[in-house]
N, C-alpha and C positions, 0 to 999 in steps of 0.2 A: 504494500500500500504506500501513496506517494508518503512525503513525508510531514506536510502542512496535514494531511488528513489522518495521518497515525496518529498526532500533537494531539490533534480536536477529539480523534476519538480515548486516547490514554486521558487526555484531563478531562472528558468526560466520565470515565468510568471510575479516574478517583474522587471526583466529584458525589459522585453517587454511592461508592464506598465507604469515604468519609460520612455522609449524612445516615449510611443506612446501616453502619456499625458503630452511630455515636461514637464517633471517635473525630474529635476537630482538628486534630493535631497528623491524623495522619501521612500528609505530606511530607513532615516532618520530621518526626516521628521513627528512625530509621530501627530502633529496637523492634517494632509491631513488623515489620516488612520481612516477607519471604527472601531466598535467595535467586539468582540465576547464577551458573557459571563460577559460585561462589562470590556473588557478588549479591549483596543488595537491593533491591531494585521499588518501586511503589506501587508498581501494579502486580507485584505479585505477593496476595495474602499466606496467611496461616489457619488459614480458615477453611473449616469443615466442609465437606461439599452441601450438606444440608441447607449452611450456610450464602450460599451463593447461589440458590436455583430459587425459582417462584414459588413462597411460601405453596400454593394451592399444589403443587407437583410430590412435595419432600420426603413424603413418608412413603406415597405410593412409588416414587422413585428407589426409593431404598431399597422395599420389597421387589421390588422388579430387579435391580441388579442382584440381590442377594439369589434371586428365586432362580436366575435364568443362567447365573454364573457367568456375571459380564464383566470385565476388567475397565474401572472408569480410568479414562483417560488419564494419565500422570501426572501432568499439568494442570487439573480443573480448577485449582487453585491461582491460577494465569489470570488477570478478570480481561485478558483478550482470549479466552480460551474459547474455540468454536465447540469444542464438545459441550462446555456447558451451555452456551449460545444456542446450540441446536437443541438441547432438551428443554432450557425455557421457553421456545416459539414452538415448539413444536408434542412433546411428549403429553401435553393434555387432550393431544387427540385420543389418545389410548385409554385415558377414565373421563372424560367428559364429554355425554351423547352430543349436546348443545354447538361444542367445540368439535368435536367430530363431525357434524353436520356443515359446520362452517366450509371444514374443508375438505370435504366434498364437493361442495359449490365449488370451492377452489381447483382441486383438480382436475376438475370436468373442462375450469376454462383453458388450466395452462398445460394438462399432461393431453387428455380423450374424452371428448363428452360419450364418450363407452362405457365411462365406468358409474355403477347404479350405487355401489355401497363398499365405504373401507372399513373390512372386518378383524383388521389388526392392526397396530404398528410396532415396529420392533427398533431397538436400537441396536448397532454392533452386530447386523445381521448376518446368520448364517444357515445352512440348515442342517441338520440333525447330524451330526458326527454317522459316518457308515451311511448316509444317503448319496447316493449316485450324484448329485449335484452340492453336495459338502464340497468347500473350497482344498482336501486334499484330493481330492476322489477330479471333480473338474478340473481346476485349476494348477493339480501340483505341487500343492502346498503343504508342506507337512511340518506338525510339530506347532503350531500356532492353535489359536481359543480367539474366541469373542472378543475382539476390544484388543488383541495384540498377536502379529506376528503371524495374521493373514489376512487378504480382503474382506473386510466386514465393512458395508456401506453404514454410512452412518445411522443411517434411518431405512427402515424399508416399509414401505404402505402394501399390504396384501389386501386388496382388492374386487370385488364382482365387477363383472364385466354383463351387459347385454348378451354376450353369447357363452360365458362360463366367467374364469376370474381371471387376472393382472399382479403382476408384482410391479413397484415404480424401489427401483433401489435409489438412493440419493446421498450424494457427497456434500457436507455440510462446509461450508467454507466463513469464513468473519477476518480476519488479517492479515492471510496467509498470498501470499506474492506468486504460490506457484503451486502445481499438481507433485511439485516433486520431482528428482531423477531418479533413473533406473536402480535399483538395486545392485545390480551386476557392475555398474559402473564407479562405484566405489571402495575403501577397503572392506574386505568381509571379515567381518569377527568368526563367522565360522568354519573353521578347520578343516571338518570335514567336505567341506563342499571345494571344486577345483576354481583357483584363483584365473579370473580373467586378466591376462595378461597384454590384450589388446582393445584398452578401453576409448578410442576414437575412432574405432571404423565403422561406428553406426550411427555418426557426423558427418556423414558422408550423401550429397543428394545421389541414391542410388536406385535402382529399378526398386520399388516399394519389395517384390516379392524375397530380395536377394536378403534384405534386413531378416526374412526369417531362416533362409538358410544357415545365416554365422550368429543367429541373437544367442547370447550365451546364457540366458534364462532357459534353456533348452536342455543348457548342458544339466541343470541344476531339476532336471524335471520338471520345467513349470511349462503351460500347456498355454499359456497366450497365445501366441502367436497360431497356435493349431486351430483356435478356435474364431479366430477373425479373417476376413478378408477385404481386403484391400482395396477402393472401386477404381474405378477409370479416373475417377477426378484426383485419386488423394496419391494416385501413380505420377499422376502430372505434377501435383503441388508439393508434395513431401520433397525438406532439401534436409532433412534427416531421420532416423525414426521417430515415430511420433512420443515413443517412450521414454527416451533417451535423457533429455536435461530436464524440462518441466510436468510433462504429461504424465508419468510413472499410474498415478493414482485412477487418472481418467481410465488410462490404457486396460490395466486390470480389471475395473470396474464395467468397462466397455464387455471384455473376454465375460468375463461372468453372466454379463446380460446377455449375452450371444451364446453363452455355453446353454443356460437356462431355455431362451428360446429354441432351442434347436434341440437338444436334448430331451428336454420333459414336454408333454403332452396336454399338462395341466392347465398351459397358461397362455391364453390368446393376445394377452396383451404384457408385454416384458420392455421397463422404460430403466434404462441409464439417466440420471437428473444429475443436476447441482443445484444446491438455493444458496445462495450468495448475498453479498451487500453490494448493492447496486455503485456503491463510493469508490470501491478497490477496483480502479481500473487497471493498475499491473496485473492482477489477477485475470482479468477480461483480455489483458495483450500477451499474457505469460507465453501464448503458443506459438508468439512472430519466429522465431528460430525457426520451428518445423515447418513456416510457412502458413499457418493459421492464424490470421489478423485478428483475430476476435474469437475465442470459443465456443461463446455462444451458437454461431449461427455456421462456422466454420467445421466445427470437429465428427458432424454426423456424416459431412461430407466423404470424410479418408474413408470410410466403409462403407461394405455391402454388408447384408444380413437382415435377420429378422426386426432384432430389438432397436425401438427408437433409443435416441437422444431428444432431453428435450432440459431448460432453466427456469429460474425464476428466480427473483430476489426477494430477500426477507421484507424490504418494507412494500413490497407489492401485496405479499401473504401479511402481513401487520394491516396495511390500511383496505384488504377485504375485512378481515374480521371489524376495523370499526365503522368502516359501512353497511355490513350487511346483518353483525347483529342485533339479537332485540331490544331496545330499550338501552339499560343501562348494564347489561350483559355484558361480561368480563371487562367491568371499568377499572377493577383492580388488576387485572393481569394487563392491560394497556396502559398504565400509567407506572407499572414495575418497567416495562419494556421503552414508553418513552425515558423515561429516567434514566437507564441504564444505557441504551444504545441507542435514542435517540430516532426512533422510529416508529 
């Protein structure tokens, strides 16, 4: 995120810290302040996660990661942290009908007006350990859980559909500059696995198809690359992998949407998403390297397949809910949310 808009949103969030942990001095204050780096820092508390999500969410939150064995993000104590940013916009869809119904309306306008009813949502999604479509079993992935150390989208909406159901998986983004690079293309802490020793030749504007012949995520068993294909346009456009410096997260998440669609039987409608802040326009450019000006509207392009791509931003889904609910219906959870991020 540039760097006049990081400013506005950190002194907004200690802004909001300070008032909403009675604490006046916090700025100050450097004894109260978490570390980064071994350093000190003021947006980063000591504070419980309890602490830093939408009172209305806390408890049921609690039980839900305890129940479902999710690994909360290590950071959520960051107050830029998008994990906890995506569970306060978003995890009351999963105990309140009211807010559920909200966004419904909502995904009908930004995902398919196909879809009749969202009958789950999940965070850190994955499916059942020994399911044909669990991220070792598709994807290659082995040794990782929920919330660490394999694609788990951050949010997944399971869905009816007019003609059966939908999954919509979705990457949760708030200040983050990039999708990430390859795995492969950095040092690996693990041992066991064979060191890539030639990590710029997939920097290279090369025939789209040749990147899966040498990707060394291959060598490692992981099955991206098996389970995408590549269109006429992203053969043209691509002047490196798409996976390679920023894309990492999209890329996988992509593979998984595509593994799903094609794979299983169950689901007529399978969407790749990100919901975003509409401010972080690095994040919106992160993909010019591979030759994708804008993500948004660029990155469905490099593929053929089943599964859409589609975006949103959080204050688009912020300012549906305070237009379209009833009355004075969730004035408190809109007034936590303008406070804090300002949306």
């Amino acid at each position: 995120m540039e760097q006049e808009k990081e400013t506005e949103l950190v002194t907004r969030q200690l802004k909001w810290w300070s008032n909403y942990s009675n604490n006046a001095d916090w700025e100050t204050n450097r004894n109260s302040w978490g570390k980064f780096r071994n350093h000190s820092v003021p947006h980063i508390t000591k504070a419980k996660l309890t602490e830093l999500v939408v009172p209305d969410i806390k408890d049921v939150l609690m039980d839900y990661l305890s129940k479902e064995g999710i690994q909360k993000h290590t950071g959520y104590n960051n107050l830029k942290s998008s994990w906890v940013l995506c569970a306060n916009l978003y995890f009351l869809v999963r105990s309140n009908p009211s807010f559920n119904k909200l966004m419904l309306g909502f995904l009908k306008e930004k995902i398919s007006d196909k879809i009749t009813e969202i009958t789950e949502l999940e965070l850190e999604f994955a499916f059942p350990q020994g399911d044909a479509l669990h991220p070792e079993n598709l994807l290659g992935e082995k040794g990782g859980s929920r919330g660490s150390g394999q694609t788990s989208p951050d949010i997944a909406f399971i869905v009816k559909t007019k003609q059966g159901k939908g999954i919509i998986l979705t990457e949760c983004k708030y200040t983050e500059t990039s999708f990430y690079k390859c795995s492969a293309r950095k040092s690996d802490k693990n041992k066991n696995r064979e060191t890539n020793h030639e990590l710029n030749r997939c920097l290279k504007p090369l025939s789209a198809d040749e990147y899966s012949t040498f990707c060394h995520q291959k060598k490692w068993g992981r099955k991206y690359m098996e389970l995408l294909k590549f269109s006429q346009a992203g053969k043209k456009i691509l002047k490196q992998c798409p996976a390679a410096t920023n894309g990492y997260q999209l890329f996988r998440q992509q593979a998984l949407a595509e593994g799903i669609a094609t794979i299983s039987n169950d689901y007529d409608l399978v969407v790749s998403s990100v919901a975003f802040d509409q401010k972080n326009t690095d994040l919106i450019n992160s993909l010019k390297p591979i030759g994708v000006d804008d993500f948004q509207s660029g990155w469905a392009n490099i593929f053929e397949g089943k599964a859409l791509f589609k975006t949103w931003t959080h204050q688009e889904w912020v300012q549906y809910v305070r237009t379209n609910r009833v009355g004075s219906e969730f004035n408190s959870w809109l007034q936590y949310i303008e406070d804090r991020y300002g949306y």
